[in-house]
C-alpha positions in Angstrom: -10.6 30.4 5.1 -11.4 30.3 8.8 -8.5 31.4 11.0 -10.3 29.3 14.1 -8.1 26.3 15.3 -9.5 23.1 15.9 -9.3 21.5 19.3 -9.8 18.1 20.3 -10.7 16.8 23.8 -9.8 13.0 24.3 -12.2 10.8 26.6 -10.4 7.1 27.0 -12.9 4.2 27.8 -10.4 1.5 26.5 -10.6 0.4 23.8 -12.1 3.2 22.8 -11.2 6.7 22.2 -13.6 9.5 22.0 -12.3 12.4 19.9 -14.0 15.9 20.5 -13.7 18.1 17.1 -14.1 21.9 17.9 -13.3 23.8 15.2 -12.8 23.8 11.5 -11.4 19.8 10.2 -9.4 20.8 7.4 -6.0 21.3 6.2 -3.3 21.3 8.5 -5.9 21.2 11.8 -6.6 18.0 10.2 -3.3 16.5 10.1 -3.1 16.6 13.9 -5.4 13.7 13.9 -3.8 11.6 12.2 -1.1 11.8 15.2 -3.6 11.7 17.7 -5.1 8.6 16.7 -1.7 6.9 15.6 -0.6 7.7 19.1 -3.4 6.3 20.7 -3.5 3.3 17.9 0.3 2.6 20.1 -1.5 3.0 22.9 -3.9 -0.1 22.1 -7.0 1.6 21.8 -8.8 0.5 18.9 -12.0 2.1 18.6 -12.8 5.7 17.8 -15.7 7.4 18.2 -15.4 11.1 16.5 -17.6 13.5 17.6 -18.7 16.6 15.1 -20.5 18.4 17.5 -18.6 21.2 17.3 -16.9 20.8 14.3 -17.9 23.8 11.9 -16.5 22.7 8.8 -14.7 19.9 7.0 -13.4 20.3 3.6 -12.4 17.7 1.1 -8.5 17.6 3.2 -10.4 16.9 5.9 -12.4 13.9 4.2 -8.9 12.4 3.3 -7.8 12.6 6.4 -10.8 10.2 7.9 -10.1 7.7 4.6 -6.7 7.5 5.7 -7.4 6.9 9.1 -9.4 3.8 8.3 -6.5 1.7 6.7 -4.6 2.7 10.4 -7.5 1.7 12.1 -8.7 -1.5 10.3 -4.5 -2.7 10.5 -5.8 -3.4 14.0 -9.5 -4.4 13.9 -11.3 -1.3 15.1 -13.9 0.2 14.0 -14.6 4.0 13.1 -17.6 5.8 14.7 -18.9 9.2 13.6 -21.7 11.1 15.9 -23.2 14.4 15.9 -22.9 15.0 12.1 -25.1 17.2 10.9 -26.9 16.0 7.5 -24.9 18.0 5.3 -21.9 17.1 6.8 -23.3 13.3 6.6 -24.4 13.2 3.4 -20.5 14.4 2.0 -19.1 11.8 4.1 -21.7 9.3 2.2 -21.2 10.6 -1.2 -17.4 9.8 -0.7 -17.3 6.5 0.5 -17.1 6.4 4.0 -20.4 4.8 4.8 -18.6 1.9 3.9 -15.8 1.6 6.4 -17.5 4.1 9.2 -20.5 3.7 10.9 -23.0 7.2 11.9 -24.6 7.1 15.3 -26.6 10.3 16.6 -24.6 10.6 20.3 -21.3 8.7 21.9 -23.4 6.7 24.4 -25.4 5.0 21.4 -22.1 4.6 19.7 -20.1 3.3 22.9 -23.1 0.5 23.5 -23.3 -0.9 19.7 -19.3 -1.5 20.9 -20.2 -3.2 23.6 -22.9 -5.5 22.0 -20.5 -6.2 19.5 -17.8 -7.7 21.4 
């Protein structure tokens, strides 16, 4: 088990939230989240954009973390952006579901623009 912590760096372009992973997503790191992202759901931002650039490793905690996070997320009409997964990492997330309620985008700039064109 990897003893490295995982930090996340918040850029706010209302309202959307760009969450930074560095570091292992799993167990308890993962939990902090799920605070971050309810605090910023109170907040009004809507939109998150999570970043795995840096992110070395999710587990399956992890993964249930992000499926929880869409029923927060959808309560308030947003939508859930990864970027920057690496194709293992992307083809997990696929295999359990969340292709369906997330959308995959190769950098934050693409991601923040099919936002925009959206709305």
């Amino acid at each position: 088990m990897s003893t490295k912590t995982l930090n996340t760096a918040i850029e706010k372009i209302a309202p959307t939230a760009i969450l930074k992973l560095d570091g292992p997503f799993n167990d308890f790191h993962a939990k902090e989240i799920i605070e971050i992202i309810d605090d910023l759901l109170d907040q009004d931002f809507v939109h998150f954009i999570i970043n795995f650039n840096q992110c070395i490793e999710v587990n399956n905690y992890g993964v249930s973390v992000l499926i929880s996070l869409i029923g927060s997320i959808n309560a308030k009409n947003g939508k859930l952006i990864f970027t920057n997964v690496d194709q293992h990492l992307e083809k997990k997330l696929k295999m359990m579901g969340l292709a369906a309620y997330a959308e995959f985008y190769s950098e934050d700039k693409v991601a923040l623009a099919s936002l925009v064109e959206k709305h």
